[in-house]
C-alpha positions in Angstrom: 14.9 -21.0 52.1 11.6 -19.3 51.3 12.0 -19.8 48.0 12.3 -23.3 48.3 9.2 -24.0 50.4 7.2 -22.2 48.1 8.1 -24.6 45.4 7.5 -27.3 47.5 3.9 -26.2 48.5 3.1 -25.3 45.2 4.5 -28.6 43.8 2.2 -30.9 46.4 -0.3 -28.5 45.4 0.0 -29.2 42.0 0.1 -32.8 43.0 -3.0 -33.0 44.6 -5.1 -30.8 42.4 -3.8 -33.5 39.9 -4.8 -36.3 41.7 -8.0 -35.1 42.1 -8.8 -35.2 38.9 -7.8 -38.6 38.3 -10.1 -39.8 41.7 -13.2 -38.4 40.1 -12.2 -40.1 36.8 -11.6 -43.2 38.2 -14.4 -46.2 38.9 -14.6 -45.0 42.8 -15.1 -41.4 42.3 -17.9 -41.9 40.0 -19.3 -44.0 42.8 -18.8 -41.1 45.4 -20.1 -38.8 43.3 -23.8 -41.1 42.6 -23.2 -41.2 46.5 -23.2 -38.0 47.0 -26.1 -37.0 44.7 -28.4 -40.1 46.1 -27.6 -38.8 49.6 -28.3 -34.8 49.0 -31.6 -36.1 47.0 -32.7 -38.4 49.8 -31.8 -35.8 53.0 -31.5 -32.5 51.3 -28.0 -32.3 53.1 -24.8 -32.0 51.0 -22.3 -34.5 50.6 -18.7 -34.3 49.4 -16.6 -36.6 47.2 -13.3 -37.7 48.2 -12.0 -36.1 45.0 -13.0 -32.6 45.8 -11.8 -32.3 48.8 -8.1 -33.5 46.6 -9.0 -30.4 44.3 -9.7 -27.7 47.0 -6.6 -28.8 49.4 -4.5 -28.5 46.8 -5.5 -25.0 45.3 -5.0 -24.2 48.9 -1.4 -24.9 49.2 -0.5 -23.4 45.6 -2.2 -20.5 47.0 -0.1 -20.7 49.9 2.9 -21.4 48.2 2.2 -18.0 45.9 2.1 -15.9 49.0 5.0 -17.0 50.3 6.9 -16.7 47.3 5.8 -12.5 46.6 5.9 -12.3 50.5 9.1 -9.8 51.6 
């Protein structure tokens, strides 16, 4: 059984890592991402695109799905 939801984790993982990359590819992450650098120039504050937030979710549940695999 452990086995198995360590594939699945690391399969949406792999997933969403993927579709990250195609977001900030696409027409609307290129938006975000002008977005994102016209709002940190204009308040100093940081902004995050859609797409990275896609990328960092999904290395988080490949992580997790690692760890549960090697786990005893």
């Amino acid at each position: 059984m452990r086995v198995i939801i360590a594939l699945i984790l690391i399969v949406a993982g792999a997933g969403l890592v993927w579709h990250g990359f195609q977001v900030r590819e696409s027409l609307k992450g290129k938006a975000q991402q002008a977005g994102a650098d016209v709002h940190q120039a204009w308040n100093g504050g940081t902004s995050v695109p859609d797409a990275t937030w896609f990328m960092v979710g999904g290395g988080v549940l490949v992580v997790a799905g690692v760890v549960v695999a090697v786990k005893k």
